[in-house]
C-alpha positions as semicolon CSV with decimal commas, in nm:
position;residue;x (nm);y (nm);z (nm)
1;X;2,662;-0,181;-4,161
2;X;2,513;0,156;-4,105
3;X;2,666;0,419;-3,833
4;X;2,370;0,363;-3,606
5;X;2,369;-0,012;-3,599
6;X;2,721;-0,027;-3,509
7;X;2,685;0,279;-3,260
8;X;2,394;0,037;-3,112
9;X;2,649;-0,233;-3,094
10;X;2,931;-0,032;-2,902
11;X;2,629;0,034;-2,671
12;X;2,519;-0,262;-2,603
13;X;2,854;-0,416;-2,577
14;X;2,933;-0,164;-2,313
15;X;2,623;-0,222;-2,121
16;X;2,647;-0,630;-2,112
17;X;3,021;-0,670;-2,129
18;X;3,067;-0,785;-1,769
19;X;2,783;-1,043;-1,816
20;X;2,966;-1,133;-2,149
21;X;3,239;-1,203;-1,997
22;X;3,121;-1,399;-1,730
23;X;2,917;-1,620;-1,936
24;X;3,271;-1,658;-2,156
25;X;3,431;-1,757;-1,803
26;X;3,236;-2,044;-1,774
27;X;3,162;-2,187;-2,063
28;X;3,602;-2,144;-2,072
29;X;3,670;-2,306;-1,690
30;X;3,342;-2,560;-1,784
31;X;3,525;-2,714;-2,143
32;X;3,911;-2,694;-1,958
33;X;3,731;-2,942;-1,690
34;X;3,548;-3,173;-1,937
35;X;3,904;-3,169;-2,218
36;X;4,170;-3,204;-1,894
37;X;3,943;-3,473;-1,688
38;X;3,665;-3,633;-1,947
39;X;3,832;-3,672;-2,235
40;X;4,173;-3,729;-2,059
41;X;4,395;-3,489;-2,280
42;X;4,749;-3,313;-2,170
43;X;4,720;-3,007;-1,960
44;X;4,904;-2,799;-2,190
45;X;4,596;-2,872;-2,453
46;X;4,356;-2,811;-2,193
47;X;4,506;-2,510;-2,054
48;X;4,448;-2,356;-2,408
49;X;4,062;-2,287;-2,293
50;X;4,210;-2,099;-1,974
51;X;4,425;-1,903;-2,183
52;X;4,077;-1,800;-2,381
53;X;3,940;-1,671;-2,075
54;X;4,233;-1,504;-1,970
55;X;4,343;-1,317;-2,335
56;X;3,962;-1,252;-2,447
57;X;3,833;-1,157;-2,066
58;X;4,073;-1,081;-1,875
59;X;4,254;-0,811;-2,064
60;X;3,942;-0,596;-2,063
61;X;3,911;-0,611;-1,710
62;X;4,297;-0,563;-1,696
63;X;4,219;-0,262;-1,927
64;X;3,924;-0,123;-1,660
65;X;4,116;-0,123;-1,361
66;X;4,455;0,051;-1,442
67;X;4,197;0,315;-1,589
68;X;4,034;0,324;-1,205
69;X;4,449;0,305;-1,073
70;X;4,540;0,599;-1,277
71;X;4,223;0,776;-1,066
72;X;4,351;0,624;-0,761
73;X;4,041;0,445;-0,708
74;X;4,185;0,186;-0,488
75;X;3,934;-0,166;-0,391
76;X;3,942;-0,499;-0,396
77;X;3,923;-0,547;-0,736
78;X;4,245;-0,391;-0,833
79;X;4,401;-0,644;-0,655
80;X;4,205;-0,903;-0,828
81;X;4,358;-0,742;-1,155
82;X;4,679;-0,787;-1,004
83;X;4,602;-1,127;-0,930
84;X;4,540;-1,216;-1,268
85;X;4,865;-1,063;-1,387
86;X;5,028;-1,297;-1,153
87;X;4,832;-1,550;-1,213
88;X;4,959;-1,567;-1,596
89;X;5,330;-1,476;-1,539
90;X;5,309;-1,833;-1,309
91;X;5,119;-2,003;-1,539
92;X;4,820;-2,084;-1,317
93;X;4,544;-2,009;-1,530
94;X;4,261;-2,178;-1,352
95;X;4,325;-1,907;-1,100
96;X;4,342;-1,700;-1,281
97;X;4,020;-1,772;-1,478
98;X;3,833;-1,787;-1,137
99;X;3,911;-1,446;-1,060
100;X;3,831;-1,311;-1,362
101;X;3,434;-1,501;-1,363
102;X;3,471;-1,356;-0,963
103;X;3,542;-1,010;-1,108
104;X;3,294;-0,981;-1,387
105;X;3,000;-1,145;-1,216
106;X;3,042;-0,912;-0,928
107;X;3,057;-0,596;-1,189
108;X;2,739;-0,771;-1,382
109;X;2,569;-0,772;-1,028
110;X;2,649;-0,391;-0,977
111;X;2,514;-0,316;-1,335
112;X;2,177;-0,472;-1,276
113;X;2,131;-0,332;-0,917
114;X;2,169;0,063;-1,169
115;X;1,960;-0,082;-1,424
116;X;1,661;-0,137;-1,140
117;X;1,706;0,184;-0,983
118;X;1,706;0,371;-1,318
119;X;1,363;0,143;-1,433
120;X;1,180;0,343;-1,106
121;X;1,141;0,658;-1,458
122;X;1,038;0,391;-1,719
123;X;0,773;0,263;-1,435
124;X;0,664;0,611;-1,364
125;X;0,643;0,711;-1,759
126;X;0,472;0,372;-1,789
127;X;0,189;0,515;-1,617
128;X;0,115;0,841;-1,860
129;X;-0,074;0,761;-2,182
130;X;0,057;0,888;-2,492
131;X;-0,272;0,960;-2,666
132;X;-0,584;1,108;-2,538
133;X;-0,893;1,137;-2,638
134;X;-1,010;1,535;-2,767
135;X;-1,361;1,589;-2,851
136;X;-1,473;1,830;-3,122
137;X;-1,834;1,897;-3,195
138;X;-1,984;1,552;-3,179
139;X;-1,602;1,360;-3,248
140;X;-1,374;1,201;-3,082
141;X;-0,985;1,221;-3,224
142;X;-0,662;1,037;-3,057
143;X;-0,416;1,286;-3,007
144;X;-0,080;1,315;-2,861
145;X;-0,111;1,475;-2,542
146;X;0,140;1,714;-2,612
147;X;-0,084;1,852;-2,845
148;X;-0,375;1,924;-2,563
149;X;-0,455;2,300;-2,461
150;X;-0,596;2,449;-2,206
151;X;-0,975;2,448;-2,223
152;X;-0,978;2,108;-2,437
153;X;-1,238;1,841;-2,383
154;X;-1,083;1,505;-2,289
155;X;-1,270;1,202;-2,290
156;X;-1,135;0,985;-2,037
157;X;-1,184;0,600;-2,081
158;X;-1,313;0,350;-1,745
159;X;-0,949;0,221;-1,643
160;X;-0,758;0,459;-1,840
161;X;-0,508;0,696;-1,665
162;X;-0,594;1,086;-1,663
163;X;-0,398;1,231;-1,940
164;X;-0,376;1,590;-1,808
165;X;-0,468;1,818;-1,450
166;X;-0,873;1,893;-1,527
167;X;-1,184;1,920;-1,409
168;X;-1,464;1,710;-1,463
169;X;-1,792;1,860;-1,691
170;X;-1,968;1,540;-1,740
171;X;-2,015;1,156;-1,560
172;X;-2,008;1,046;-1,208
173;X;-1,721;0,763;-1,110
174;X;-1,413;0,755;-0,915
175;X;-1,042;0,775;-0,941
176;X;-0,744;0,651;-0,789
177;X;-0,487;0,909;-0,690
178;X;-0,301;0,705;-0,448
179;X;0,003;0,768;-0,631
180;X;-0,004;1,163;-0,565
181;X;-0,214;1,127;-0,159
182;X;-0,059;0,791;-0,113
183;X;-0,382;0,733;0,071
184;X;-0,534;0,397;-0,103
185;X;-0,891;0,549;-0,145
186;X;-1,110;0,566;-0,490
187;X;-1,187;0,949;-0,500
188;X;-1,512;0,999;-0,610
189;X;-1,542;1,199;-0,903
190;X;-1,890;1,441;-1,039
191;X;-1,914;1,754;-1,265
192;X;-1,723;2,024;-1,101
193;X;-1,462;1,798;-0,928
194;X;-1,056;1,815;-1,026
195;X;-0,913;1,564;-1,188
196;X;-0,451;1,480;-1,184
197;X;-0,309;1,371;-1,439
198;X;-0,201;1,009;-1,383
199;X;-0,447;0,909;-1,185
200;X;-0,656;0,607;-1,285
201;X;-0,979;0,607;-1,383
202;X;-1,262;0,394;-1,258
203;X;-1,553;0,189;-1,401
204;X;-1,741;0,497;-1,591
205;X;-1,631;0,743;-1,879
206;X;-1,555;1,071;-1,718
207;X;-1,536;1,405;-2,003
208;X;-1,315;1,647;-1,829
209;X;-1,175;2,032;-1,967
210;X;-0,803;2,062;-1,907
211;X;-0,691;2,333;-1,696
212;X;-0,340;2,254;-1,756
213;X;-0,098;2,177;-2,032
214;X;0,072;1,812;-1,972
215;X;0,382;1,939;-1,965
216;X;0,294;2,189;-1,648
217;X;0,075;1,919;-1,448
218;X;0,075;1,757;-1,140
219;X;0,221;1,429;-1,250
220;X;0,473;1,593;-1,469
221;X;0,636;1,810;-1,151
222;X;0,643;1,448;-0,995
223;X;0,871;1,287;-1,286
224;X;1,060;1,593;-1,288
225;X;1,159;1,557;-0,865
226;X;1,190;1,176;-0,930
227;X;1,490;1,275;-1,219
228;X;1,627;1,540;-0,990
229;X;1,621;1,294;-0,700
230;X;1,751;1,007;-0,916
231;X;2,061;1,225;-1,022
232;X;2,164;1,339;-0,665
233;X;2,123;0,997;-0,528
234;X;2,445;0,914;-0,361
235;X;2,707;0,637;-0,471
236;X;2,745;0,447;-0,130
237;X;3,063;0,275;-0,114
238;X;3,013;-0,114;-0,034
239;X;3,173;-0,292;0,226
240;X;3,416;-0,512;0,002
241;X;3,539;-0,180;-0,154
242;X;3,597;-0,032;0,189
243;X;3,838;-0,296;0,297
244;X;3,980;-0,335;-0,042
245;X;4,092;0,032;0,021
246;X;4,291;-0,082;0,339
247;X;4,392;-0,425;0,205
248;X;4,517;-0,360;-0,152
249;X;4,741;-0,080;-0,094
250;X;4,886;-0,304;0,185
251;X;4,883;-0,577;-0,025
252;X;5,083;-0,459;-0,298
253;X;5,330;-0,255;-0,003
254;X;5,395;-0,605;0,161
255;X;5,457;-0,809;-0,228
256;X;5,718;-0,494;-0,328
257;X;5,884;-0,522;0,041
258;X;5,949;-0,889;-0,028
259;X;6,063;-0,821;-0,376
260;X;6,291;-0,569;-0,237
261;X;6,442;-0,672;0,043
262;X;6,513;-1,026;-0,108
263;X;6,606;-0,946;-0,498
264;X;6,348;-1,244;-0,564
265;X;6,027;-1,150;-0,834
266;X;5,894;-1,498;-0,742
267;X;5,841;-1,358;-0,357
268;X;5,636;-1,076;-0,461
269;X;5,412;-1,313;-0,736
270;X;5,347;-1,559;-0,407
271;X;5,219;-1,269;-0,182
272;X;5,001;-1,133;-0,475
273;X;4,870;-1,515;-0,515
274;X;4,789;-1,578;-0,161
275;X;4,644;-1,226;-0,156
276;X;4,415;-1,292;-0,384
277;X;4,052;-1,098;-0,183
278;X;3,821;-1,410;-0,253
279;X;3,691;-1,349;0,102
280;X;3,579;-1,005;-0,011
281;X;3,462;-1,120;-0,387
282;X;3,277;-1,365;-0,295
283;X;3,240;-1,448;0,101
284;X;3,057;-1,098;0,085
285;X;2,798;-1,143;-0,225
286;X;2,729;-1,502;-0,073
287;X;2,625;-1,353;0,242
288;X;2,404;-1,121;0,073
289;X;2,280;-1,335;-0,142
290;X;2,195;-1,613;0,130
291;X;2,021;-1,316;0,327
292;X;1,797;-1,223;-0,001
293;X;1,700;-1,602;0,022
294;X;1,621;-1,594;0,380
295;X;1,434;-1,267;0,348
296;X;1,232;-1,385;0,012
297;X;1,142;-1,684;0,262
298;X;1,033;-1,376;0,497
299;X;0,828;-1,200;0,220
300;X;1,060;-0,937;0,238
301;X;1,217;-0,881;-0,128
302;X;1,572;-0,708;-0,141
303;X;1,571;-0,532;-0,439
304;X;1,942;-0,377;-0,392
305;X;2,188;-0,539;-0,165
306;X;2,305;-0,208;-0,059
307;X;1,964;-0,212;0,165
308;X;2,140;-0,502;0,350
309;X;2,444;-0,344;0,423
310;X;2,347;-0,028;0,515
311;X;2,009;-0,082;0,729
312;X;2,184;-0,131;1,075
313;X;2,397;0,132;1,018
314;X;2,066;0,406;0,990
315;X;2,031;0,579;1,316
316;X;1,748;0,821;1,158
317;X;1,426;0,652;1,032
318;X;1,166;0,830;0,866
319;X;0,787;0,670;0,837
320;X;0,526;0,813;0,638
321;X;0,190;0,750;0,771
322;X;-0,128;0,616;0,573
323;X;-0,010;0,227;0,498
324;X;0,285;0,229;0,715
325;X;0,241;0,280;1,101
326;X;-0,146;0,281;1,034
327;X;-0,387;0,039;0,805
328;X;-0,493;0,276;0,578
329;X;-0,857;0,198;0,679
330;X;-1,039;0,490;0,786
331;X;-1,299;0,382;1,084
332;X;-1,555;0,509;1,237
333;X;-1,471;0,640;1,576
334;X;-1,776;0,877;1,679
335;X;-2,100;0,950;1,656
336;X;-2,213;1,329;1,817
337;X;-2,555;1,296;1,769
338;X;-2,828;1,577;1,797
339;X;-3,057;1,480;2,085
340;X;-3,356;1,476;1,880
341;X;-3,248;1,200;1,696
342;X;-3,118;0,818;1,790
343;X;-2,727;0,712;1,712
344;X;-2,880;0,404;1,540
345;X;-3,189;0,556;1,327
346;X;-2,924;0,803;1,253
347;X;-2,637;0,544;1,091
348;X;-2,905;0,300;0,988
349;X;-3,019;0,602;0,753
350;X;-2,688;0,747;0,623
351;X;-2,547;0,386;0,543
352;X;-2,893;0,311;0,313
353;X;-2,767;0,614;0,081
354;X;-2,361;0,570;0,158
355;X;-2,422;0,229;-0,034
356;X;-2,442;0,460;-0,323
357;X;-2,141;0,633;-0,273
358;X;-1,749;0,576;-0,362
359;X;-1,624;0,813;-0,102
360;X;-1,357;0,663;0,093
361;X;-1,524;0,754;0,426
362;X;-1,860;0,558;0,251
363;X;-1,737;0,212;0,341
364;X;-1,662;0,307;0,734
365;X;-1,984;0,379;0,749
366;X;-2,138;0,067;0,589
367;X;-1,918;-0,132;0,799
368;X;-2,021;0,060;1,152
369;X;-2,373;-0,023;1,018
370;X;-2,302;-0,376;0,974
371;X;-2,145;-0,395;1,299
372;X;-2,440;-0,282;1,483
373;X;-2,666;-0,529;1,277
374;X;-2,869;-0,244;1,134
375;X;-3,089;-0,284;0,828
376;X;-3,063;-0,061;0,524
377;X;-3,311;0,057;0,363
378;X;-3,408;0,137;-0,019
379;X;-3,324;0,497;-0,102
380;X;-3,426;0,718;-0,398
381;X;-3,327;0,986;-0,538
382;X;-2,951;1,001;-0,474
383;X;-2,752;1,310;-0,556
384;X;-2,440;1,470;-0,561
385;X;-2,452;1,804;-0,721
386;X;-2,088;1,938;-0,674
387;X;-1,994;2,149;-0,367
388;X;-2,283;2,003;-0,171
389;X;-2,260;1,660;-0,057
390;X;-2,421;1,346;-0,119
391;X;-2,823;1,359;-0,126
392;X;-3,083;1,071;-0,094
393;X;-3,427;0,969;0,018
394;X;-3,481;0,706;0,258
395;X;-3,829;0,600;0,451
396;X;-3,975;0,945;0,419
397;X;-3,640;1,160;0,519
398;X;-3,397;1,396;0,288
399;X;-3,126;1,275;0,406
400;X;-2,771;1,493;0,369
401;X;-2,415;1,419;0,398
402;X;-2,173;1,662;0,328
403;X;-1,859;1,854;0,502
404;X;-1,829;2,155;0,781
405;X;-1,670;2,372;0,465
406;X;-1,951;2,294;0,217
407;X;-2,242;2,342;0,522
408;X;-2,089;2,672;0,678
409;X;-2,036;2,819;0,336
410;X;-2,439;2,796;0,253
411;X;-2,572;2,752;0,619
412;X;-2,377;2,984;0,892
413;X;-2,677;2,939;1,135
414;X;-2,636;2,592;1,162
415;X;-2,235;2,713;1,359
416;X;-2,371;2,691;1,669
417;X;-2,502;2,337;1,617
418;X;-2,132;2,190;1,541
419;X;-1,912;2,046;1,805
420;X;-1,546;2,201;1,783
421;X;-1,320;2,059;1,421
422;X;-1,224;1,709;1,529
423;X;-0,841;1,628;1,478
424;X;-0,951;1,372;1,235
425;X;-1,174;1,329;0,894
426;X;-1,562;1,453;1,002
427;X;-1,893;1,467;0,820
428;X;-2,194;1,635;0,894
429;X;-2,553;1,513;0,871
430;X;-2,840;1,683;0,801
431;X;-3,240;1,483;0,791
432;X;-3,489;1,692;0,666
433;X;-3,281;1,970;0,628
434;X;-3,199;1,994;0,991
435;X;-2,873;1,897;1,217
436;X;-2,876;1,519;1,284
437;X;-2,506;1,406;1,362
438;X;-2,153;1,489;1,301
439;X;-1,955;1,188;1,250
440;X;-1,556;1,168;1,339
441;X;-1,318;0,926;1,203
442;X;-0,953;0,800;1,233
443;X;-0,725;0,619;1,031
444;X;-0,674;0,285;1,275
445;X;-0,330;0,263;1,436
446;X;-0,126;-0,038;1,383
447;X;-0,137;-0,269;1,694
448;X;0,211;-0,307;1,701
449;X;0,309;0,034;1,640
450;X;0,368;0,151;1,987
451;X;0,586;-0,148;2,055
452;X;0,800;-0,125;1,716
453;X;0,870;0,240;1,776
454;X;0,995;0,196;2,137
455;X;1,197;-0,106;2,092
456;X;1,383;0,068;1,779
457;X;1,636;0,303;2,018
458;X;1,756;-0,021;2,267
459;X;1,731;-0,267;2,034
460;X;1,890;-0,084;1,681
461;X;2,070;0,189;1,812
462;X;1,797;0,426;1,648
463;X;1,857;0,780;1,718
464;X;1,579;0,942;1,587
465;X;1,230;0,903;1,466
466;X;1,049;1,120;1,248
467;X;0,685;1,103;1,085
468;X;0,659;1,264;0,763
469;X;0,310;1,288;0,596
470;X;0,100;1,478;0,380
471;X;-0,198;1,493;0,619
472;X;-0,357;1,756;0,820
473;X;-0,128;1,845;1,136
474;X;-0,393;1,753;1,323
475;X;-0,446;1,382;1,270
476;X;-0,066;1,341;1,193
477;X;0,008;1,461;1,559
478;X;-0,283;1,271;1,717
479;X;-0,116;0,932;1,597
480;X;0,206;1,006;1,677
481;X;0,085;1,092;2,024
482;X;-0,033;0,757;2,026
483;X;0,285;0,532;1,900
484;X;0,499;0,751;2,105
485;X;0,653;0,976;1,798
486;X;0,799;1,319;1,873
487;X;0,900;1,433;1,591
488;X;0,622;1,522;1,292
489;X;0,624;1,726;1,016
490;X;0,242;1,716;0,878
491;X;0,111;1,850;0,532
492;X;0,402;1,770;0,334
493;X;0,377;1,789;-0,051
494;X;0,610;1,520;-0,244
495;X;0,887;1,801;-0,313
496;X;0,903;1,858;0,086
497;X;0,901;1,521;0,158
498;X;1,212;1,494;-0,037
499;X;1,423;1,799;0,083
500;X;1,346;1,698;0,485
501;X;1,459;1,329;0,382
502;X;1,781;1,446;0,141
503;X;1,858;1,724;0,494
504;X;1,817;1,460;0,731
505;X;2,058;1,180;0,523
506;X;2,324;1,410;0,460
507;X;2,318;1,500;0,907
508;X;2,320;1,073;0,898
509;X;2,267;0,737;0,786
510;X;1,888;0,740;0,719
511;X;1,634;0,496;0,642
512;X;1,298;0,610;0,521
513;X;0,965;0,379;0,469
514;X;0,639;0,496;0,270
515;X;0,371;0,270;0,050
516;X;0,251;0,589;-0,285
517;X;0,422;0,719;-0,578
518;X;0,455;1,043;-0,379
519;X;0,701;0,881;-0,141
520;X;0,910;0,747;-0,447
521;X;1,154;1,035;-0,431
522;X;1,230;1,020;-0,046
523;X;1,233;0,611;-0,105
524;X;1,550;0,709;-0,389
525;X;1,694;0,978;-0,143
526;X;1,724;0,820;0,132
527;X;2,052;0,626;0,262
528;X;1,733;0,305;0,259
529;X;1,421;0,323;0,107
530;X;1,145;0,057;0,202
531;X;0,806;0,007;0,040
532;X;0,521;-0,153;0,244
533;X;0,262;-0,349;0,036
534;X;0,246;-0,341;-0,341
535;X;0,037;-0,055;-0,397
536;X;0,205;0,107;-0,662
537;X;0,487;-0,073;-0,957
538;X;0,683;0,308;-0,892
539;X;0,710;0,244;-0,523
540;X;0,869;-0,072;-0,561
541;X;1,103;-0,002;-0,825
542;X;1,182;0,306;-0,606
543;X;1,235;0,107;-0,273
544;X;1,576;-0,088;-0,217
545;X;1,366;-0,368;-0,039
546;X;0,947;-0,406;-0,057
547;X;0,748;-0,613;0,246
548;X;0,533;-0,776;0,114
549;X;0,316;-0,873;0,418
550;X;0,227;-0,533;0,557
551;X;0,348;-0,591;0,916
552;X;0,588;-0,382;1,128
553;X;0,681;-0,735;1,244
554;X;0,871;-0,781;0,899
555;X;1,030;-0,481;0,902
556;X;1,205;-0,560;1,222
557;X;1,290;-0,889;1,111
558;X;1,457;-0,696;0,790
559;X;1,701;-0,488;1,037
560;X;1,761;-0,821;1,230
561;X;1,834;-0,988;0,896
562;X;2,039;-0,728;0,765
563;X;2,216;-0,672;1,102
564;X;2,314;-1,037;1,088
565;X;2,452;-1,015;0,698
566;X;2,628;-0,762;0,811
567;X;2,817;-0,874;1,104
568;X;2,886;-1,270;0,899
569;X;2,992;-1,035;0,615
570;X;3,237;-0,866;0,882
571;X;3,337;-1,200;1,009
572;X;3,386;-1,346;0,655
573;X;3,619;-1,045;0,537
574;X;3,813;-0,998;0,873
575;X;3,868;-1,369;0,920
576;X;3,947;-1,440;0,570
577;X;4,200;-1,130;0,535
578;X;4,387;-1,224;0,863
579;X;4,437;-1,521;0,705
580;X;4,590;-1,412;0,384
581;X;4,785;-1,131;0,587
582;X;4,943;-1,429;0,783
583;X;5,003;-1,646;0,461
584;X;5,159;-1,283;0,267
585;X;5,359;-1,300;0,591
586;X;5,536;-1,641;0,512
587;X;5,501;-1,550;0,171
588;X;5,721;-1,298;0,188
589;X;5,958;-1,465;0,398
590;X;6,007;-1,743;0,130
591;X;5,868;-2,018;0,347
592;X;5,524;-2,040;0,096
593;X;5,566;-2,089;-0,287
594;X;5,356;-1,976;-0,542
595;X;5,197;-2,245;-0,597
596;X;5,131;-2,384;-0,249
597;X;5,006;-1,946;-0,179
598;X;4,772;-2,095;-0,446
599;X;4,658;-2,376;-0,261
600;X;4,660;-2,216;0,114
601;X;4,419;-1,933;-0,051
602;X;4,153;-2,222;-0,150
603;X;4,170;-2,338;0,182
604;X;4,122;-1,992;0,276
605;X;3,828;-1,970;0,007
606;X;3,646;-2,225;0,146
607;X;3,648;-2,111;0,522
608;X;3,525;-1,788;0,361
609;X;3,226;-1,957;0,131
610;X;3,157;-2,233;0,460
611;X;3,096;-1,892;0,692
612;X;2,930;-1,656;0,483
613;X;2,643;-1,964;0,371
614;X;2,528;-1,898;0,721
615;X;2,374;-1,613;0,652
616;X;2,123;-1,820;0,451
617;X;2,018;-2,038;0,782
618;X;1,703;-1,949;0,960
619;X;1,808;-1,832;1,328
620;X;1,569;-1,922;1,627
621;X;1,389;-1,607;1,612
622;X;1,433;-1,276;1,379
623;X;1,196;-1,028;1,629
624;X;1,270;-0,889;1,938
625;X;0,946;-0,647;2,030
């Protein structure tokens, strides 16, 4: 066996070991029921699968904890090691065999909730190509894109992602860059436009030259923030280890006490039996986990339980704002038209050459036309040399649509013509050369956005409420005026985005929400991150819960469903420790046995499981705005 496939081994054994030994837990406890009650044998042969458990699983545990008690690491499962001590100095080994499938299912839990958060890299990496395509002469050769140089041709593939930051020299198509704007729009693409790396490439082959290396581009700054933000992410302690802090010190305090005060080792093995925190190892995770069920019932998927615990705690919440408070739908909101011309001639005109166009404002246009029941007509010749606009004939017109900054910079006596900038995205049109109609339009509002954002400060204690965005200050500011927002901070590039979200959850507990890759580094820096929609695999992965139906509706249900884990959680672990603290009490007094402690703490199990299975029952109603 070679170095490396045993080094491989020790890996993978230190990876799965937790599941391992859970698996070995059951299939132990599973043959000690069907030897000791199916095939009828003595206990002391049956016991002998216990003891399996216990020698091949529960040592390593043992093993783990008194390495976190020598750092003085103290939770609830360091008294669960304890328990399992006792558990085999009194010979109950189905006890003892519980707690250990209790303890390593919890730890296999944990392991997979890192293993998601570290897969947000592999999703983002899955996005780059490896290879592009370099042409030479009249060739085309696959090459790693490590070995690309500036001024290379690239021949980029219909669907393929953009292998490096370029410009485009030949073809006409779109892209999707939604994962550096976060605004879901196909960019239209001609000779002269630039081109990101990672972005994904439409229906038609586009040649671009790179202007970058890959290791300096846009996407690769992006990986490098998501790493940085990945590292600094902080460990959030989880509620069962915050009362195991309180209630295994006093635990053990209470067991020695007894021990000491009445000579009697039995006194402090029944206190550390009845102590046993089965109300925090598994009343808790059942809670969660019914609350995952009733949110996946919600379409609302948890994708770290710390989202649950920690959401009604946030009293700062940070909202991007394409795809989150608005629809990511750019409308048509206003027609200035020259008074030489109609409103509808106009739009009936423009939408007969926009049905040639990608643009993302091209479609708000169509569907204004539609709305007004306007025909469109055939159009010829339709252009769009770069820097100018988009070009067409229709019915005898030249018909021009193009931006303020493109018009002003080869027309300045057409200034005086222009209404003022509007806060919003604007085109201008020209007919025949001439000023026709400047059209104004505005990312739609959620309906319920108003209403969410007022109700958060009554209803969930919200302190403060921040919009964060990459858009002009303008339009940012004009919809929070609308939802009732105070706070904005407008043309933010991902890297911002990330310090203002890591400043404002190190002041408090802060929940941040965003729908593009560019938000995936806030989404891992923030106290919770929630993805709207399914836009992008990196969002997701980023995200500690995704809704699914893109509703501020379901987000509120989330905090009301998380609110009520929280507080069954808190009823489960309060209830279930006051219990065992009055059952140490006899305990310690001599008036409970070992193995009765053993018995009292099922009881005390089962009020803990019965309680926290609530959390999986639908309550009336899960909104309140």
């Amino acid at each position: 066996m070679t170095a490396c496939y045993k080094g491989r081994l020790a890996l993978n054994w230190l990876r799965y070991r937790h599941a391992a030994i859970a698996g070995l837990a059951v299939v132990g406890i599973a043959a000690w029921a069907v030897v000791r009650f199916g095939l009828g044998w003595s206990p002391h042969l049956a016991h002998r699968w216990l003891q399996g458990v216990l020698l091949l699983g529960g040592v390593p545990l043992i093993v783990e904890l008194s390495v976190k008690l020598a750092r003085r690491e103290w939770g609830a499962d360091l008294l669960a090691g304890i328990s399992i001590v006792a558990s085999v100095l009194l010979g109950e080994y189905l006890a003892g065999a519980l707690v250990v499938l209790m303890l390593s299912g919890g730890e296999t839990l944990e392991a997979y909730a890192v293993r998601s958060a570290s897969s947000v890299l592999a999703a983002l990496s899955r996005r780059m190509p490896s290879v592009a395509h370099r042409k030479r002469d009249s060739t085309i050769e696959d090459v790693s894109i490590d070995e690309i140089v500036v001024g290379d041709e690239i021949l980029v593939f219909p669907h393929e992602s953009c292998p490096v930051d370029g410009t485009v020299i030949e073809g006409h198509g779109v892209m999707d860059e939604s994962y550096l704007t976060g605004e879901p729009f196909l960019i239209q693409k001609t000779p002269g436009a630039s081109v990101f790396s990672g972005a994904i490439n439409g229906e038609s082959a586009l040649t671009i030259r790179a202007d970058k290396l890959a290791g300096d581009s846009r996407f690769a700054q992006i990986m490098h923030v998501m790493q940085e933000s990945q590292q600094r992410r902080p460990r959030l302690r989880r509620m069962g280890d915050q009362f195991g802090a309180l209630y295994t010190p006093l635990a053990v305090a209470i067991g020695l006490i007894a021990w000491g005060t009445s000579g009697d080792p039995i006194r402090f093995l029944a206190v550390m039996v009845i102590a046993t925190p089965c109300p925090l190892l598994i009343g808790i995770p059942v809670a969660i986990i019914g609350s995952i069920s009733l949110a996946a019932r919600r379409t609302i998927v948890i994708r770290d339980p710390v989202v649950l615990e920690r959401a009604p705690t946030c009293r700062t919440m940070i909202f991007d704002k394409t795809g989150t408070l608005t629809y990511g739908e750019p409308e048509l909101v206003n027609q200035i038209v020259d008074g030489r011309w109609n409103a509808d001639t106009v739009l009936s005109l423009v939408a007969s050459i926009e049905q040639y166009s990608k643009h993302p404002l091209a479609r708000a246009i169509r569907n204004a036309a539609r709305l007004r029941r306007l025909a469109v007509h055939e159009a010829r010749q339709i252009s769009e040399p770069p820097g100018q606009g988009l070009t067409g004939e229709v019915r005898g017109h030249t018909i021009r649509i193009t931006s303020r900054k493109q018009l002003l910079d080869q027309r300045s006596d057409v200034a005086g013509q222009l209404p003022p900038p509007s806060p919003g995205l604007e085109c201008i049109i020209l007919i025949d050369q001439q000023y026709a109609a400047t059209y104004q339009f505005r990312d739609r509002p959620r309906r319920e956005g108003a209403r969410f954002i007022d109700h958060l400060g009554p209803k969930h204690r919200v302190d403060r409420v921040i919009l964060l965005s990459g858009d002009r200050e303008s339009e940012v500011r004009y919809l929070a005026d609308l939802i009732g927002v105070r706070e904005v901070h407008a043309e933010k590039t991902p890297e911002q985005k990330l310090d203002i979200v890591r400043r404002e959850a190190a002041r408090a507990p802060t929940l941040f929400m965003g729908d593009g890759i560019n938000d995936a580094p806030a989404l891992l820096a923030a106290t919770v991150g929630i993805a709207f929609g399914q836009h992008s695999d990196v969002t997701t992965e980023a995200a500690g819960a995704v809704i699914m139906d893109t509703t501020l509706e379901k987000v509120d249900e989330l905090l009301h469903i998380s609110a009520r884990m929280r507080t069954i959680s808190l009823q489960t672990a309060l209830g279930g420790v006051g219990l065992s603290l009055c059952g140490m009490a006899f305990a310690a007094a001599g008036y409970l046995p070992p193995v009765y402690g053993a018995l009292a703490q099922e009881l005390i199990d089962v009020f803990a499981v019965l309680n926290a299975l609530r959390a999986a029952w639908p309550p009336q109603t899960l909104r309140d705005f």
